[in-house]
N, C-alpha and C positions, 0 to 999 in steps of 0.2 A: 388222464391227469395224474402225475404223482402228488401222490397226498404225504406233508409233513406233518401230518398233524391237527392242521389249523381249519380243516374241514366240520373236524368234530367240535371246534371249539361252545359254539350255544349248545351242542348236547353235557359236555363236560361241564356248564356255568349249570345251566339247569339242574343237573344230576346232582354236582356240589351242593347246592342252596336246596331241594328238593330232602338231600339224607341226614344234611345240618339242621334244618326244620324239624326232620322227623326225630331225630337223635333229642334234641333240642325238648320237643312236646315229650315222648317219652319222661324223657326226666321231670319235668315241671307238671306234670299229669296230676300228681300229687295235692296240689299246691289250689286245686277245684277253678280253673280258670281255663276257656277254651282257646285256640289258638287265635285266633280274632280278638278275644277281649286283651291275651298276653300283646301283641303288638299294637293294639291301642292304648294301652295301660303304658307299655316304653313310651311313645311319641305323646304321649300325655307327659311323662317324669321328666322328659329330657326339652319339653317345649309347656313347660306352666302357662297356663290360661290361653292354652290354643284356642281360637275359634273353632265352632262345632263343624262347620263346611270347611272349613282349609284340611281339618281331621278327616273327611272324606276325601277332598284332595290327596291328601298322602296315604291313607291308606288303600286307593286305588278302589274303595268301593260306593255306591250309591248314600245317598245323604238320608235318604229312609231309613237304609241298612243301619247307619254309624249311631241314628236316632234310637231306634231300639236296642242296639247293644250297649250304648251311656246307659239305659233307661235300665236292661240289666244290672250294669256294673256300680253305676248308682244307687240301689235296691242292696245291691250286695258291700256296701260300705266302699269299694275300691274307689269310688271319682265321686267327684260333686261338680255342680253347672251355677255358674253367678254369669248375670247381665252386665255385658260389658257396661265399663265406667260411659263412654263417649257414645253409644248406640246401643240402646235399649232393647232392643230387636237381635242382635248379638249373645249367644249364649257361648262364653267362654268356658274352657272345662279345667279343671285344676285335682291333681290328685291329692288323694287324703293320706294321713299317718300310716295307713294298713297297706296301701298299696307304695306309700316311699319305704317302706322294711320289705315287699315282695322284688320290687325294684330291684334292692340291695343283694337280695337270694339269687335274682334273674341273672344279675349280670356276674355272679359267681359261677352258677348254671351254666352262662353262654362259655365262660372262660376256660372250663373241662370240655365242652364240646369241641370248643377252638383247637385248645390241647389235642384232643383227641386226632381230630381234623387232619392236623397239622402235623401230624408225629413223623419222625422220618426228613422232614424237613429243616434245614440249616436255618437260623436266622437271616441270613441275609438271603436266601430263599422266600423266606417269608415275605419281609419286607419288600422285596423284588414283587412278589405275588399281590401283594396290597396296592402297589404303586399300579402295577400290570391294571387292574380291577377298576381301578381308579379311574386311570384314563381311558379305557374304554367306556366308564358313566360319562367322565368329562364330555368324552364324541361322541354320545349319543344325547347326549342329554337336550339339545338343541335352547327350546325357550320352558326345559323344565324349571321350576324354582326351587326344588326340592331339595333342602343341603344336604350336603355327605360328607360325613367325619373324616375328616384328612390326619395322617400318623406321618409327621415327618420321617422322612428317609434321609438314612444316614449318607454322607460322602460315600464315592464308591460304588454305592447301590445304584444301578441304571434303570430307570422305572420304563 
């Protein structure tokens, strides 16, 4: 079989998102937060008073897990847990003043990673890449519920 390329492709997604991570921690090292609590600390700022199980849900890890790293990050001023209003049994998580200004750092942080990433690359290269990325979640995603930030693409650009 002649290969164009598209053999490689899960190895090239993986390796991307695997150096981006690691670039990513690096930098935010500083800042005393592990990379688990950094990604639930985002899906907390970007989704207010998530419940504590759909937070496991998305972060693809066990509900025990997600319970002691709140209980961490709790401890350490980043999040607080209120009872939902409608279901008492419900422990929604909401970040605090300290983690809406790390937030703010974070996604400065991701923005030179991006940068960095990306260098060499035309805008509509880019944009091309994002849409590319896109619908491959789109076709996999089957009965996930999990949303993904959509960047309109300009005329032109063929996703």
């Amino acid at each position: 079989m002649v290969s164009d390329g598209l053999d490689r492709l899960g190895f090239l997604i993986h390796d991307a998102a695997r150096l981006m991570r690691k670039r990513f921690e690096m930098r935010a090292s500083g800042l005393g937060l592990s990379a688990a609590q950094w990604r639930l600390l985002v899906r907390v700022a970007k989704e207010e008073g998530v419940a504590q199980a759909r937070l496991a849900e998305l972060l693809e890890i066990e509900p025990i897990s997600v319970s002691r790293l709140i209980d961490r990050m709790q401890e350490g001023g980043w999040i607080e847990r209120r009872t939902d209003a409608t279901d008492r049994r419900v422990r929604t998580i909401y970040p605090t003043a300290k983690a809406r200004e790390a937030y703010a750092h974070i996604k400065s942080l991701a923005g030179e990673v991006y940068e960095e990433a990306l260098a060499g690359m035309s805008m509509e290269a880019r944009l091309a890449l994002v849409a590319g990325l896109s619908t491959v979640i789109d076709n996999l995603s089957d009965c996930e519920t999990q949303p993904v930030e959509r960047q309109k693409v300009p005329e032109g650009v063929t996703s």
